[in-house]
VEXDREN-2710 file (C-alpha; in Angstrom, 1 decimal):
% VEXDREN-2710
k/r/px/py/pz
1/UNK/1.1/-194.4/-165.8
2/UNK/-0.5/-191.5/-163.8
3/UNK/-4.4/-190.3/-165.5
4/UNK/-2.8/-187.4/-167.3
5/UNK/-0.7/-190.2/-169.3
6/UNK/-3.8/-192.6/-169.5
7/UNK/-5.9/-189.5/-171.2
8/UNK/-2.9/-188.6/-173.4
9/UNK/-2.6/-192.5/-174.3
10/UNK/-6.2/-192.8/-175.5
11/UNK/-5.9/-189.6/-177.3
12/UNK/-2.8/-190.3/-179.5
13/UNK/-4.0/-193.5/-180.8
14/UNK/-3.1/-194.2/-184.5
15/UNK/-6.2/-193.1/-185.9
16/UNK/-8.3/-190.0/-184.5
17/UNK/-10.8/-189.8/-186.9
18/UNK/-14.3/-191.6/-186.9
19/UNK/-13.2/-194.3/-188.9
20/UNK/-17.1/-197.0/-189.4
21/UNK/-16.9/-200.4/-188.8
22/UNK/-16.9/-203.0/-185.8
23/UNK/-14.1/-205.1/-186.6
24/UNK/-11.6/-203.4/-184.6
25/UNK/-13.7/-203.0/-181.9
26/UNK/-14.7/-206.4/-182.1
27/UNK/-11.3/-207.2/-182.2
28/UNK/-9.9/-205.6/-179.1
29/UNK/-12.6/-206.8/-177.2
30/UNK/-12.5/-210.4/-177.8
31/UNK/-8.4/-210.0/-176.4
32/UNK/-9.8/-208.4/-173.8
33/UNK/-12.3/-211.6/-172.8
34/UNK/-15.5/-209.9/-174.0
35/UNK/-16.3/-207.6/-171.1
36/UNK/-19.4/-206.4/-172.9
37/UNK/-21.3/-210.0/-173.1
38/UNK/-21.1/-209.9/-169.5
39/UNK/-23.6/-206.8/-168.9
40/UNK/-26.9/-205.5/-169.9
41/UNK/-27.7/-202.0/-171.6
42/UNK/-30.1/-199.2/-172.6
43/UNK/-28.6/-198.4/-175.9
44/UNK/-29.5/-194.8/-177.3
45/UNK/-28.7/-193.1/-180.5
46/UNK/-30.5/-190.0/-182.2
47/UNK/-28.9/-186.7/-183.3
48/UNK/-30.4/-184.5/-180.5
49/UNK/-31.4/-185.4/-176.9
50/UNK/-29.1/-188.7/-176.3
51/UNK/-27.2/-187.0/-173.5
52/UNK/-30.1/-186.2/-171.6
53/UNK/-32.3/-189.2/-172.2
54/UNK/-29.5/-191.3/-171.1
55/UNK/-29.0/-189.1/-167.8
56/UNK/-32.2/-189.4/-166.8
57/UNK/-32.7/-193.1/-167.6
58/UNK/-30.0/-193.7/-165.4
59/UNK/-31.0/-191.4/-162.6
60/UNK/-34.1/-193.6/-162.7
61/UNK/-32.4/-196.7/-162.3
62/UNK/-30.3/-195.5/-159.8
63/UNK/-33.2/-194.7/-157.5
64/UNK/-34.5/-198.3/-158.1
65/UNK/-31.2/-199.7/-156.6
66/UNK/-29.7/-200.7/-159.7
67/UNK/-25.7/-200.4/-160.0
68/UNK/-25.8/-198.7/-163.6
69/UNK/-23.5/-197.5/-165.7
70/UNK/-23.2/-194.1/-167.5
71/UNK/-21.8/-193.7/-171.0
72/UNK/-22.0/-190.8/-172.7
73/UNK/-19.9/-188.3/-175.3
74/UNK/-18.1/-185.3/-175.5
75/UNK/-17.5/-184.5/-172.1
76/UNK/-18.3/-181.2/-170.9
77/UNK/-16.0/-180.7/-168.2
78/UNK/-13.7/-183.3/-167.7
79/UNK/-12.9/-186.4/-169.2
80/UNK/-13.5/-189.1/-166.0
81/UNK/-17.6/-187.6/-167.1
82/UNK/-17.7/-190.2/-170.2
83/UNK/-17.9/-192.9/-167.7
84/UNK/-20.3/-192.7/-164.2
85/UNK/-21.3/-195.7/-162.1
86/UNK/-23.9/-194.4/-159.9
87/UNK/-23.8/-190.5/-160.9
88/UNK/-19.5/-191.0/-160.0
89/UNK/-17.4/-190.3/-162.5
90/UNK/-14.3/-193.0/-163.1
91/UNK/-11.6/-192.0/-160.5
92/UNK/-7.9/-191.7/-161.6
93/UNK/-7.1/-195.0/-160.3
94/UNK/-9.8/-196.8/-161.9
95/UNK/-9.1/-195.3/-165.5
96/UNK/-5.3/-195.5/-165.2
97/UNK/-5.4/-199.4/-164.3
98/UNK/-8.1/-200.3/-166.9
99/UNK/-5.9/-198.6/-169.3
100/UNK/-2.8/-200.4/-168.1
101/UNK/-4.8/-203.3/-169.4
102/UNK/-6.1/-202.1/-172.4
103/UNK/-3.2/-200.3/-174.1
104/UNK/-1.0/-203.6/-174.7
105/UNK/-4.2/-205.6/-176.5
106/UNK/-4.6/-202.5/-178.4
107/UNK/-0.7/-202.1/-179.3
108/UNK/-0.7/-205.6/-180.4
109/UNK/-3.4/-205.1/-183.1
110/UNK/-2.7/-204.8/-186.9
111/UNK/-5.1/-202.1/-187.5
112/UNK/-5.3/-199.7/-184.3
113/UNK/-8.8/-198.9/-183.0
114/UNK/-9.9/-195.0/-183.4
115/UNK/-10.0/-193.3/-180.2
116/UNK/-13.8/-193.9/-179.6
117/UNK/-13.4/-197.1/-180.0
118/UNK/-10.6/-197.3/-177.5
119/UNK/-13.1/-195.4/-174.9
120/UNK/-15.8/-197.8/-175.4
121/UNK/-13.7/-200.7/-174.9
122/UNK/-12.3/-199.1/-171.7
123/UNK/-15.7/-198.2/-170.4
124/UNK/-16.7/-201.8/-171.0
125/UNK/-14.0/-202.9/-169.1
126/UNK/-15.0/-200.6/-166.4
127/UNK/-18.3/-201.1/-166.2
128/UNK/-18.0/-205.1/-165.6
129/UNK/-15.0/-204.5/-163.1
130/UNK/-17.6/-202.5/-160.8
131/UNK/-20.0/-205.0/-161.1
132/UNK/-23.1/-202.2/-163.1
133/UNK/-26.8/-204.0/-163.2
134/UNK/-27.2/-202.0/-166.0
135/UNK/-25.4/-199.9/-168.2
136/UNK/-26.8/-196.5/-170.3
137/UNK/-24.8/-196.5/-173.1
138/UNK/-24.8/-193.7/-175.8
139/UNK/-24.0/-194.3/-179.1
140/UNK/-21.4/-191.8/-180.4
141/UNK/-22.2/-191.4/-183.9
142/UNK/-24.9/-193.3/-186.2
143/UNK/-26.0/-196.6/-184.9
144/UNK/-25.2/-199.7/-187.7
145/UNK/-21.2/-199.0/-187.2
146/UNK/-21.0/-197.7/-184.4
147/UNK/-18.0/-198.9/-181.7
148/UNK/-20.8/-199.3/-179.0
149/UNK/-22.8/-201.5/-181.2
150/UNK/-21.0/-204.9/-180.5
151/UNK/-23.1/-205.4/-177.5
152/UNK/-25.9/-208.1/-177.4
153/UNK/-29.8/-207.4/-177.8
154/UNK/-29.9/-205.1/-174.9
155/UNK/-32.6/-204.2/-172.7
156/UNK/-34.4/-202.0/-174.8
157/UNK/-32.7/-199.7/-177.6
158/UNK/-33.7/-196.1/-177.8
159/UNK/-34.2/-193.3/-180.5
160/UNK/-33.8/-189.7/-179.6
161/UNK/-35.0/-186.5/-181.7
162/UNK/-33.3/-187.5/-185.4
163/UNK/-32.1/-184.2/-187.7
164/UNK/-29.6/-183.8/-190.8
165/UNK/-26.0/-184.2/-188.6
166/UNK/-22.9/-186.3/-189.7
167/UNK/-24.7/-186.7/-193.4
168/UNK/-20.9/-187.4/-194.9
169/UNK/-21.3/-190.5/-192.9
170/UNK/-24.9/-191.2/-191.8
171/UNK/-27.0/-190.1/-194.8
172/UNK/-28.5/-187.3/-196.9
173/UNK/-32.0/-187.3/-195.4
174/UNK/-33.7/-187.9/-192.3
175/UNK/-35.3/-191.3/-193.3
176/UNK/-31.7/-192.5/-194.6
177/UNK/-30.2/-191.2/-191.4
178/UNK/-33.4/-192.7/-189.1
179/UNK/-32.6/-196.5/-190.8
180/UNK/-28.4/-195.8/-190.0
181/UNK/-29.5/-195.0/-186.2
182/UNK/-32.1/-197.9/-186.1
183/UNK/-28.6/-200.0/-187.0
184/UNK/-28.8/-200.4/-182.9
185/UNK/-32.1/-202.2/-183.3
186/UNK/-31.4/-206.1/-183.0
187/UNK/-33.8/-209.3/-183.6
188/UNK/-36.4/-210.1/-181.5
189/UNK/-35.6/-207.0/-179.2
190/UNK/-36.8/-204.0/-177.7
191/UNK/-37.0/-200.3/-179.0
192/UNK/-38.8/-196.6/-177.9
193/UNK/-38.4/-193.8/-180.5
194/UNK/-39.2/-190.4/-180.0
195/UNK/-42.3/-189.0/-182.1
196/UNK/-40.8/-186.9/-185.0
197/UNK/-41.5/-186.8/-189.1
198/UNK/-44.0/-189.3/-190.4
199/UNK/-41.4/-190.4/-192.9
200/UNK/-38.7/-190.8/-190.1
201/UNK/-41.5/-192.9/-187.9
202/UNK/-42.0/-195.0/-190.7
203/UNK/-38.5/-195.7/-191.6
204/UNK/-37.6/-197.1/-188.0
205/UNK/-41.2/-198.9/-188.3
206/UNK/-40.0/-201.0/-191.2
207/UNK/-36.9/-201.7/-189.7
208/UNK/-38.7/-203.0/-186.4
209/UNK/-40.7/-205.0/-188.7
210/UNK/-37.7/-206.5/-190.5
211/UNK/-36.5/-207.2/-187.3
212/UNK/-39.8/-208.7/-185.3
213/UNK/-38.6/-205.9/-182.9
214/UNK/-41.3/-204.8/-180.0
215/UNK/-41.6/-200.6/-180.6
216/UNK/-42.9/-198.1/-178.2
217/UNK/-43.7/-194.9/-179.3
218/UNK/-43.3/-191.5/-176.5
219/UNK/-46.6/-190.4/-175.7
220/UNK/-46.2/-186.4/-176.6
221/UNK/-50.1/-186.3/-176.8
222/UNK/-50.4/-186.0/-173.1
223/UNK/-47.7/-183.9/-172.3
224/UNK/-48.4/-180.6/-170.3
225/UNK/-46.2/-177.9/-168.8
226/UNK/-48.0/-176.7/-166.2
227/UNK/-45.2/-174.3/-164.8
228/UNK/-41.8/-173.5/-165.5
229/UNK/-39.2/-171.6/-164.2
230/UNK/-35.2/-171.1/-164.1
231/UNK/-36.1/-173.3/-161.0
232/UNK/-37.7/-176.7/-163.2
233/UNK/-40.6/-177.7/-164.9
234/UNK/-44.0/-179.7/-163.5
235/UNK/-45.5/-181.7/-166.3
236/UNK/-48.4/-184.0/-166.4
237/UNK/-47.8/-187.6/-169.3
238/UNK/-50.4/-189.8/-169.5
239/UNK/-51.7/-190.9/-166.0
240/UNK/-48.4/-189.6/-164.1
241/UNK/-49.6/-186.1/-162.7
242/UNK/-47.2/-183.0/-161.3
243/UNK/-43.4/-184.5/-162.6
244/UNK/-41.2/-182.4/-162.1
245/UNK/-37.8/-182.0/-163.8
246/UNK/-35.0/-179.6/-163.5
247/UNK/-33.7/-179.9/-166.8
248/UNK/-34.9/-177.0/-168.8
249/UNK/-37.1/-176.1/-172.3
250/UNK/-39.7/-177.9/-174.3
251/UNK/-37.4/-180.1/-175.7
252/UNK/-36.7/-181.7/-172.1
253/UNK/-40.2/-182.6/-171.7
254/UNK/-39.7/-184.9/-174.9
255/UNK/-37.3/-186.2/-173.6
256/UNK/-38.7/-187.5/-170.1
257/UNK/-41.5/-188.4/-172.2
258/UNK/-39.2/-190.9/-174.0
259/UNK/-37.8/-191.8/-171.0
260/UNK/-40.9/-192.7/-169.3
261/UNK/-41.8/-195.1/-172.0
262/UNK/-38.0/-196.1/-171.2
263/UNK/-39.1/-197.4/-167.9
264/UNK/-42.4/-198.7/-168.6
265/UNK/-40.7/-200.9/-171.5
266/UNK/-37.9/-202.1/-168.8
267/UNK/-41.0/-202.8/-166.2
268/UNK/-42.6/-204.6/-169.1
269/UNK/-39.2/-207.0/-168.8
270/UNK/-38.7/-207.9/-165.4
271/UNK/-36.9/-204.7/-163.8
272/UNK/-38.1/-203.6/-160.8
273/UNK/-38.7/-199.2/-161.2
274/UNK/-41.4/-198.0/-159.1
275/UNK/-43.6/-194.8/-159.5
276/UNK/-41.5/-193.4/-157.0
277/UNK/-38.3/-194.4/-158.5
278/UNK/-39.1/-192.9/-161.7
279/UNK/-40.8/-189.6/-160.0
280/UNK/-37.3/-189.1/-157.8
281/UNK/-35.1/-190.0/-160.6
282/UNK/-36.4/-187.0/-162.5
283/UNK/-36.7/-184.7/-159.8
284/UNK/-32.9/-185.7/-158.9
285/UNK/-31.3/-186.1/-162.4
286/UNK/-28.2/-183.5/-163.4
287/UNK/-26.9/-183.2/-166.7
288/UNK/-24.9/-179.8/-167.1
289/UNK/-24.0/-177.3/-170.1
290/UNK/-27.9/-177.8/-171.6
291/UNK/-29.3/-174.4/-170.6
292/UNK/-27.8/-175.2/-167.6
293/UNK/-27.4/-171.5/-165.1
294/UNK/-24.3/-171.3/-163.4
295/UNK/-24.4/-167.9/-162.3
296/UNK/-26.5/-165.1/-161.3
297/UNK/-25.8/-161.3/-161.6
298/UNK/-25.9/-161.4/-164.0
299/UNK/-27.4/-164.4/-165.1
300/UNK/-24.7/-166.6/-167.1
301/UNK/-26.3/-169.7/-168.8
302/UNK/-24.6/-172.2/-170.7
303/UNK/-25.8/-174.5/-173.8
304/UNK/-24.6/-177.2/-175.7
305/UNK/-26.4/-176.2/-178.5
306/UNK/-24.3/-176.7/-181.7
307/UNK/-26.5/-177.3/-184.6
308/UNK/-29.5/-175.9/-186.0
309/UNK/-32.1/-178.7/-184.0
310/UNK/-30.9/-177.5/-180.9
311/UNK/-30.7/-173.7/-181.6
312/UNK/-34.0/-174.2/-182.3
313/UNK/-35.0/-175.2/-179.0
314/UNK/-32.9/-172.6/-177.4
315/UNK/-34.8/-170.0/-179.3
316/UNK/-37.8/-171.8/-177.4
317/UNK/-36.0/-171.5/-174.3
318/UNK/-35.1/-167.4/-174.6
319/UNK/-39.2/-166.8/-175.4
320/UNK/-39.8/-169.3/-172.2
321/UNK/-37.2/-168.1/-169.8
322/UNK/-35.7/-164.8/-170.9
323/UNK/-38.3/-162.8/-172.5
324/UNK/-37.4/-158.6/-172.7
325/UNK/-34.1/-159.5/-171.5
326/UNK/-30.5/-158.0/-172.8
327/UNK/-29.2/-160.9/-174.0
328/UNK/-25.3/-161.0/-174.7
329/UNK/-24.2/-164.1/-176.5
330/UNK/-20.8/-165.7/-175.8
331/UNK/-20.1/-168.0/-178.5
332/UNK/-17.8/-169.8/-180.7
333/UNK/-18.3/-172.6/-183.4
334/UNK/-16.5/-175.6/-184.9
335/UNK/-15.4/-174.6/-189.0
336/UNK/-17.5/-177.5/-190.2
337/UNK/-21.2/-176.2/-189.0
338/UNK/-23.4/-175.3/-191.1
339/UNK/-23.1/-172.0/-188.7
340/UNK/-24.7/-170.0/-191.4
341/UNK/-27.8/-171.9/-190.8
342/UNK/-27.3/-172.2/-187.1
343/UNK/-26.8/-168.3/-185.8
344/UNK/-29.8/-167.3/-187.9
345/UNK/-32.6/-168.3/-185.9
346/UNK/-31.3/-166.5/-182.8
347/UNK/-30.0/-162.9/-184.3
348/UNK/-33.4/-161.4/-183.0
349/UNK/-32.6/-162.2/-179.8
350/UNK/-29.7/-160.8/-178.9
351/UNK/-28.1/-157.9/-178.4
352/UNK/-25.1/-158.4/-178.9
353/UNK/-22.0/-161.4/-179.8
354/UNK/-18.7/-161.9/-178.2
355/UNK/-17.3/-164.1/-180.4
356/UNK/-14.4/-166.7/-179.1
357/UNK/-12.6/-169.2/-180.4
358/UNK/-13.2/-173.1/-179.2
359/UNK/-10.3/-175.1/-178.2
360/UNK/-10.6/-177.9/-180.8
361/UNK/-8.9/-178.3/-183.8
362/UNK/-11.8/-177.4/-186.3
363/UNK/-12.1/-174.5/-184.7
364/UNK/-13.6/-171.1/-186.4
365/UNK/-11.0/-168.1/-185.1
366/UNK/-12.8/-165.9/-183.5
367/UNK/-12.7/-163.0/-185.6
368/UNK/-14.0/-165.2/-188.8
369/UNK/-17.2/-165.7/-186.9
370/UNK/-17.8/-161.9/-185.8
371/UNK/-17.3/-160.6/-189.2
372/UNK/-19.8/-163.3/-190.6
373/UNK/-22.3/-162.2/-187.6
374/UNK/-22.0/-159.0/-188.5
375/UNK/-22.6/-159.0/-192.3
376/UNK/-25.4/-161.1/-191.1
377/UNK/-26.7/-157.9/-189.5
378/UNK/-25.9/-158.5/-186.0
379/UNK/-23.7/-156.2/-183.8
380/UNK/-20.3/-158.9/-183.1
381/UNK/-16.8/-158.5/-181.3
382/UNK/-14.0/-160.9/-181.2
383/UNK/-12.3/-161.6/-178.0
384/UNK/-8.3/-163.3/-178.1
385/UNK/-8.9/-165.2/-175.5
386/UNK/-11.9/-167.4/-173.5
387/UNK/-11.7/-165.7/-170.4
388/UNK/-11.1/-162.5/-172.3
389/UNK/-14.5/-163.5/-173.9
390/UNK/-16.0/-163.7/-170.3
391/UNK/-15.1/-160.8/-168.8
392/UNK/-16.1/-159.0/-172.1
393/UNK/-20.0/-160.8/-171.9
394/UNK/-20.3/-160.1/-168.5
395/UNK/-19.5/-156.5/-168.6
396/UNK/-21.9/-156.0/-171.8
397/UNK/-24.5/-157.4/-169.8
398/UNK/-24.5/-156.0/-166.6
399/UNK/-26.3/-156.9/-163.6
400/UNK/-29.7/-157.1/-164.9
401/UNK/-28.3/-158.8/-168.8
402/UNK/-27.7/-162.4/-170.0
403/UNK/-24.9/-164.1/-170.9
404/UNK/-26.2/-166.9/-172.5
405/UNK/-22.9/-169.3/-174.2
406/UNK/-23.7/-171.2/-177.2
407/UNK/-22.5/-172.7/-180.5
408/UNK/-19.9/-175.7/-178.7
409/UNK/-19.5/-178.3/-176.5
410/UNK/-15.7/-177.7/-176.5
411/UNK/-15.6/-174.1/-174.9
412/UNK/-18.5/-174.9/-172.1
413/UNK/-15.6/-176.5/-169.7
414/UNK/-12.9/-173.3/-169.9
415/UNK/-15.7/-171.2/-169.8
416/UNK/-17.0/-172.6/-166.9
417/UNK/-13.1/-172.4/-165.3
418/UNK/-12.7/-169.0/-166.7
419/UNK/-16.3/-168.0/-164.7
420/UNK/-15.2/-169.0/-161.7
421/UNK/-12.0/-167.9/-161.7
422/UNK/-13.2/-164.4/-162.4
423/UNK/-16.1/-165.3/-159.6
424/UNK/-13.4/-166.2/-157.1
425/UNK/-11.1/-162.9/-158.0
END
């Protein structure tokens, strides 16, 4: 088995779908020996902000000597990025040997695990084979069913920024959604949430009570940008004066703040992080494809954002960042967003949409999405292809425009290739 067959294994498991429940997971592991009883974790679910909160928190413990692990989902650019000891992703080697191991305990079972639960087993696996401290692990979906909840009580458990995502599976509100993702809470533990509803505070108060679990809330009081630029951000929280962060927007502020009472709560239990380790882990911390520039002249920025939370904030982040700009948008969208919803917010912005088509089987063609921007008001084109979609932006926007790429997760890595190929031509 080379990595090309390793990645092809894991994705043509039995079932591809998100399928809830533990058992199989369970299941796997235990022929595996249990890999996960053998480590420690920040566990982190929300609906917005996981990603990031989990980059940084390691970046933190990184600086503080720690060997952590990295667990995160979708990738962005490559698959090896779902699983990073020490900032490195997994190498070939490393992934096509733990999946040597893997794929004949998974054969053997009656009912298959899904393909996230394969990755989390294999990244367990992993992770104790390289000896991690620590592990960051983010939850993929939810929290109560969840593969990556058959770990112990870790270290402290984490909520990010909670919206309406996944409601076929997670719930119809925010509060019934808040108590799914609070499914990571265990007895007796540890938890920080991020400050959002009163209704959604409440909810994952009740279920810290039921659970005698300690809760830290961010501090968002305190929080003050005192500059920004394409460059980072300096930010004051509580006593800790002149941060500075190069993860851009608002919304990353919230973050740090929730990963600052992160670190406090792990001081509070015996870890060693220092003031420095936390103010160098920030400063140092990477996390691409979340307003991320890759390119100048003109400016090309790409966004995750792919659901009306974090369109919000990227409206945020055009005021902040790009105000009186020609903004072109390159963008495509999975079928089953609420896209309606999520284009509206930004149609003032831009000048124009090239629309393209994500690689992804629920994808919207291309030309589906223009004709729905454009009887939305908006001036829209449809491009065949990615690159074809680059080229097209860039030229609209000229040397003093934006391209700013939006709307999917899936496209950010070929757009990326397609940039630089056109960069390098």
């Amino acid at each position: 088995m080379n990595a090309e067959q390793a990645i092809a294994y894991i994705h043509s498991v039995f079932w591809k779908g998100s399928v809830p429940g533990l058992s199989r997971t369970r299941t796997l592991l235990e022929k595996m020996g249990n890999p996960q009883k053998k480590l420690k974790f920040v566990h982190i679910a929300g609906t917005n902000g996981k990603g990031s909160t989990a980059a940084m928190t390691a970046s933190i413990l990184e600086k503080a000597g720690y060997r952590t692990g990295l667990y995160t989902s979708p990738y962005i650019y490559r698959f090896h990025e779902r699983m990073q000891v020490d900032g490195v992703p997994i190498s070939d080697e490393d992934l096509v040997s733990v999946t040597e191991f893997v794929k004949p305990l998974a054969d053997s079972m009656t009912e298959p695990p899904t393909e996230f639960e394969l990755v989390t087993c294999i990244a367990f696996a992993y992770f104790y084979r390289k000896g991690c401290d620590i592990v960051v692990l983010e939850v993929g979906m939810g929290g109560a069913l969840d593969s990556t909840n058959v770990i112990d009580t870790p270290e402290v458990a984490v909520i990010t920024n909670i919206g309406l995502d996944h409601t076929e599976y997670l719930g119809s509100t925010e509060e019934e959604i808040a108590r799914t993702k609070a499914g990571i809470f265990k007895d007796h533990g540890r938890a920080v949430i991020y400050r959002g509803k009163p209704e959604v505070e409440a909810a994952l108060e009740q279920v810290c009570r039921e659970k005698h679990v300690d809760l830290k809330k961010a501090d968002f009081a305190s929080l003050n940008r005192k500059q920004h630029s394409l460059e980072g951000q300096v930010f004051d929280c509580g006593s800790r004066k002149d941060l500075f962060l190069p993860l851009l927007g608002d919304h990353q502020l919230h973050n740090a703040a929730v990963v600052l009472a992160v670190a406090d709560t792990l001081v509070e239990a015996g870890w060693r992080i220092t003031e420095d380790n936390i103010r160098q882990g920030l400063r140092d911390v990477r996390w691409p494809g979340r307003f991320d520039v890759v390119s100048r002249e003109p400016l090309f920025i790409i966004d995750g954002g792919h659901n009306p939370q974090c369109i919000e904030a990227l409206v945020k982040n055009i005021a902040d960042y790009l105000e009186g700009k020609r903004i072109i948008a390159l963008t495509g969208v999975l079928a089953d967003k609420d896209y309606a919803d999520m284009y509206r917010p930004v149609l003032p912005s831009v000048t124009k949409f090239v629309c393209i088509t994500p690689p992804n089987p629920r994808k919207l063609e291309a030309p589906v999405l223009a004709e729905h921007l454009r009887r939305a008001g908006a001036e829209a084109e449809a491009c065949g292809t990615i690159a074809q979609g680059v080229a097209r932006a860039r030229e609209l926007a000229g040397r003093e425009g934006v391209v700013l790429c939006f709307g999917s997760l899936y496209s950010i890595g070929p757009i990326r290739d397609a940039l630089e190929s056109q960069n390098q031509a």
